[in-house]
N, C-alpha and C positions, 0 to 999 in steps of 0.2 A: 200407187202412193204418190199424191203431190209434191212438189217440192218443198212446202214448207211442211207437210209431215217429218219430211225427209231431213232436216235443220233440227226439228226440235226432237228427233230419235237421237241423235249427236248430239246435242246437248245436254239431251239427259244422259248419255253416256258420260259425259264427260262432266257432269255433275254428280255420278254415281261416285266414281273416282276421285273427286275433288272432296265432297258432303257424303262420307257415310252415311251419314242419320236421314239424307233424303227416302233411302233407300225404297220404302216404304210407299212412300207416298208417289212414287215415280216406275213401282214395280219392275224395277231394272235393279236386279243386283249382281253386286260385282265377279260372282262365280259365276256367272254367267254371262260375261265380258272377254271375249277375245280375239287378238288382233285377225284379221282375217285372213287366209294364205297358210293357215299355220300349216308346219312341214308334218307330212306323212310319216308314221314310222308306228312304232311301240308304245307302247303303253308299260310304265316300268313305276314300283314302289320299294319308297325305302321306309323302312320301319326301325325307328331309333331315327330320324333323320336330325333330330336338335342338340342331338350328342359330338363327342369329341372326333368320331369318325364322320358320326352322319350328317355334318355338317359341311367339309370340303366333299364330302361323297358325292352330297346333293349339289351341290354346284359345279361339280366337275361332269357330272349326268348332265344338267341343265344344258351340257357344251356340246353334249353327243347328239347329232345331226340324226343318228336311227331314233332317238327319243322324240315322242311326238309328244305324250303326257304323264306328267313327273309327280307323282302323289308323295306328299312330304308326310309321315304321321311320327310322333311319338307322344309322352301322357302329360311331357311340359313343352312351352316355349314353341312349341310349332308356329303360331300367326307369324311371329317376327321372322322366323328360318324364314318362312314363305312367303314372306312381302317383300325381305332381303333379296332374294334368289328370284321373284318373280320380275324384277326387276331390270334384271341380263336380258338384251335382246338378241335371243334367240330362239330356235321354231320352237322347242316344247315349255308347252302349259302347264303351270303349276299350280296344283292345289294343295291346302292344307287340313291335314285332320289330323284332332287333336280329344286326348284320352279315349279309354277303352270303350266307350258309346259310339265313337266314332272308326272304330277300327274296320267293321267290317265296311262301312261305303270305302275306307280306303286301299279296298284292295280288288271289290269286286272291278272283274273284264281283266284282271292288269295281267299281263303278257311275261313279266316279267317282276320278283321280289328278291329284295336285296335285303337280309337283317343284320345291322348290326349293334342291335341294341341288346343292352346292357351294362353295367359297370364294368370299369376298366381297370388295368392290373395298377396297382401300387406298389412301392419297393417294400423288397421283403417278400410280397406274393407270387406265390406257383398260379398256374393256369386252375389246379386243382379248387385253388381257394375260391374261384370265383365261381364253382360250380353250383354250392347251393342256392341260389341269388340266381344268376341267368340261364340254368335248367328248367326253372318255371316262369321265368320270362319267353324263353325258348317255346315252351309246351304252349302257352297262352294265346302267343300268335302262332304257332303251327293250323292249332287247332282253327280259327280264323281263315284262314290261309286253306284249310280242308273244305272250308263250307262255300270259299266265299270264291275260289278261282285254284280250283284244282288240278287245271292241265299247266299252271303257271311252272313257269322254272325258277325254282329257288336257289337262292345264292346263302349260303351260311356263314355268317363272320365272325359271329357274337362266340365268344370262348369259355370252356375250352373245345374246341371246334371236333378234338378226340371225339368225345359225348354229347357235344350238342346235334351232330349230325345223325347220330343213329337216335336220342333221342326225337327229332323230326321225323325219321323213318317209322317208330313207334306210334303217332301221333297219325300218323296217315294212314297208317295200318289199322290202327283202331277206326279208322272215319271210312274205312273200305277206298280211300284215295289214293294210295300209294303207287307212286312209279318210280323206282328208283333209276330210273334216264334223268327224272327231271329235278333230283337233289344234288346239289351239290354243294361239299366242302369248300372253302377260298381259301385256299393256302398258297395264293398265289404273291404272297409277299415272302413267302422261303424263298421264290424261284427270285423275284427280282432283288434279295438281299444277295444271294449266290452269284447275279449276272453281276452286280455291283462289288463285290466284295474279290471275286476272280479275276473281274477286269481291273482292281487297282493292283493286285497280284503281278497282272503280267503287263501291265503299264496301257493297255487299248480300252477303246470304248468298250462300254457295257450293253451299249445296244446291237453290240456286234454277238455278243456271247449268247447262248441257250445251257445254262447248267439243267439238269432234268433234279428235280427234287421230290423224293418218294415218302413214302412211309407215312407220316399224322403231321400236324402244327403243334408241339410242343416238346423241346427238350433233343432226347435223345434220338424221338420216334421222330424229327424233321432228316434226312439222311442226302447229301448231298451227291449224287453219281459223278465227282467229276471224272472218274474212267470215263465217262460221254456226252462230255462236254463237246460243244462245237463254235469253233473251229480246234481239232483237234490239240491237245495239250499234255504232257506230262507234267506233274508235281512230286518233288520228294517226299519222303513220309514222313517230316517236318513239316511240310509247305501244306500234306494234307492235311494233317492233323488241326493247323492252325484255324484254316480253310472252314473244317469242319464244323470247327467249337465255335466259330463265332458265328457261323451262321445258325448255328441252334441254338443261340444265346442273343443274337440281336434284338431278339424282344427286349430281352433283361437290361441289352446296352442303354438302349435308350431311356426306358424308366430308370435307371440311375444315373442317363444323364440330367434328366428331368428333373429330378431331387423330391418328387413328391405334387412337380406338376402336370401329371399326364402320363399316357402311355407312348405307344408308336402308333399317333392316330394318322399324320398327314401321308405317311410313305402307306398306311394301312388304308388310306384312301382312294391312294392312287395305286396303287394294286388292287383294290376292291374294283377299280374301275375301268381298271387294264381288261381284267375279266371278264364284268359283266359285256363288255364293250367285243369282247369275244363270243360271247352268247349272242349276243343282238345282231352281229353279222353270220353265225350260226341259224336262228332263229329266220333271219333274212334269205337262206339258202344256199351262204360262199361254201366253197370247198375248202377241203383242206385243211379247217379251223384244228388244232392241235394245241392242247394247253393240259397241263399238269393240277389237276384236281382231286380233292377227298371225296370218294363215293361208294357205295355197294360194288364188290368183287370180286373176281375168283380170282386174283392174280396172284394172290396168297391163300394161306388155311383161315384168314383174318376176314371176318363180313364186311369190315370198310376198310380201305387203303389207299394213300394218295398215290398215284402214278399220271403217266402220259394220255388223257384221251382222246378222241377225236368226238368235236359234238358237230350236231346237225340241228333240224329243225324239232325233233323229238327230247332233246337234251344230250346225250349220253350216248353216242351212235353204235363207240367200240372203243374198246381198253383193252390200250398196247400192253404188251409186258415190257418185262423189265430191261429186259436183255442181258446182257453179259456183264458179271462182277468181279472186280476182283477181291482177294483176300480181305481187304479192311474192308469193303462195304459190305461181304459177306457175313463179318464178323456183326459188324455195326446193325446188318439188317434184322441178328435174331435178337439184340439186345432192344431192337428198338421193337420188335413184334411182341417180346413181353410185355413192357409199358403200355402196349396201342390197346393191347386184349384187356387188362385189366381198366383202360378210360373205358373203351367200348361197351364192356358190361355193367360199367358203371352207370351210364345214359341209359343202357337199356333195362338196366332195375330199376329206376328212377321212374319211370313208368307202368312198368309191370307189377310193381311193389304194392 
């Protein structure tokens, strides 16, 4: 290539970016534009990315240095999320797709799916309410998601996460794809309301603490251990109790602090992203990755239950137990395994039906 080939490839690039409408005439279009260098890593999609969560989700991905290419989809508003966010310079590529025609390019290869799309709780609303509405939003990208990158690891956000997760497992069952290593619940904003809510308790950082949070993401079935908590700790049966209620009502906190504008999308972000950001160095090969997730298990008589696992490059490596209880979480554990059986079967008739 000459050097003034080599000028006017540059300039049409930078007249692709400047003149949309060249596009055409200059057969260089902008999805096909990227800086050179770009960082090595994964391949990750968020699905719901224009929404209340999937908006800081997608940008706070953008940040993660394992992400090499960022697929933004949901069925409004994607261009702007995407031109917004493509924006940030850093390694991963972003693209956008947008409505159900384009769902499956944005998923096929991806290494990684994050969903939290759906409508969000309002005051007044149970997790329940919101089931009939994003169990078939749920079902719609599963099924997507079966055809189009099967070995992917999925991240579940969309609520109520009880039923959404076994409904997923349903969906891959029926597409002959199912691995239950590579589903996973996010209930990892129970564990980081517990580090924060404990640590204002006993007056220390939050980043210091590991409360273990078991059970489902909603209500009673969220169950906090702090018998094992670390760095160890005692609380009165006041101190639990308080401890207890509010962290299985912080969703609620927030939608009434909000008064009708939102739910807990930012904190629900960035535990969304604490997460995935734990898979992708999972995925990567680290050891030791240890985080508290809803998934298929034997650690109860229950087919799903959130406890402590260890992932690897497969998803789902091994699921710790519980360990040792005492009296109140024992108590708390069969009240909460009522509720959990009765969501769970609910996702799972929801497709079986």
């Amino acid at each position: 290539m000459d050097a003034n080939s080599g000028v006017n490839r540059r300039i049409a690039m930078i007249a692709t970016h400047l003149c949309p409408q060249a596009e055409d005439d200059i057969c260089l279009r902008r999805s096909h534009c990227r800086a050179k260098g770009g960082a090595p890593g994964f391949k990750v999609a968020i699905l719901g990315a224009a929404g209340g969560i999937g908006q800081p989700l997608a940008m706070l991905m953008k940040m993660n240095p394992l992400v090499s290419v960022l697929h933004l989809y949901d069925v409004v508003n994607t261009p702007g999320v995407t031109a917004d966010i493509s924006h940030m310079d850093t390694g991963a590529v972003v693209r956008g797709f947008l409505g159900q025609q384009q769902l499956e390019d944005a998923l096929i290869g991806m290494d990684l799916v994050i969903i939290p799309a759906g409508v969000p709780r309002k005051p007044g609303m149970t997790r329940d309410d919101l089931f009939n509405i994003n169990a078939g939003i749920v079902k719609t990208l599963c099924e997507a998601i079966a055809k189009c990158c099967p070995k992917a690891i999925v991240n579940v956000i969309s609520n109520p996460v009880n039923s959404t997760v076994p409904i997923a497992a349903e969906v891959f069952k029926r597409a002959g794809s199912y691995d239950p290593k590579r589903l996973l619940g996010v209930t990892m904003l129970d564990v980081v309301r517990a580090n924060t809510f404990v640590a204002e308790v006993l007056g220390v950082d939050p980043r210091d603490m590991d409360v273990p949070v078991v059970g489902g993401h909603a209500g009673i079935t969220i169950l906090p251990l702090l018998s094992q908590i670390k760095p160890p700790c005692s609380f009165t049966p006041k101190e639990t109790e308080y401890l207890t209620d509010r962290i299985q009502n912080g969703g609620t906190e927030v939608v009434e602090a909000k008064a009708g504008a939102g739910s807990a999308t930012l904190s629900m972000a960035y535990a969304a992203v604490k997460f995935a950001d734990a898979c992708l160095h999972a995925l990567r090969g680290d050891a030791g990755i240890i985080q508290c997730a809803y998934v298929a298990s034997q650690v109860t008589e229950l087919p799903f239950f959130a406890s402590k696992v260890r992932l690897g490059r497969g998803g789902v490596e091994e699921i710790l137990p519980l360990g040792p209880l005492n009296d109140y979480e024992r108590e708390s554990l069969e009240k909460a395994k009522k509720e959990l059986a009765e969501s769970i079967e609910k996702g799972i008739s929801f497709i079986r039906k």
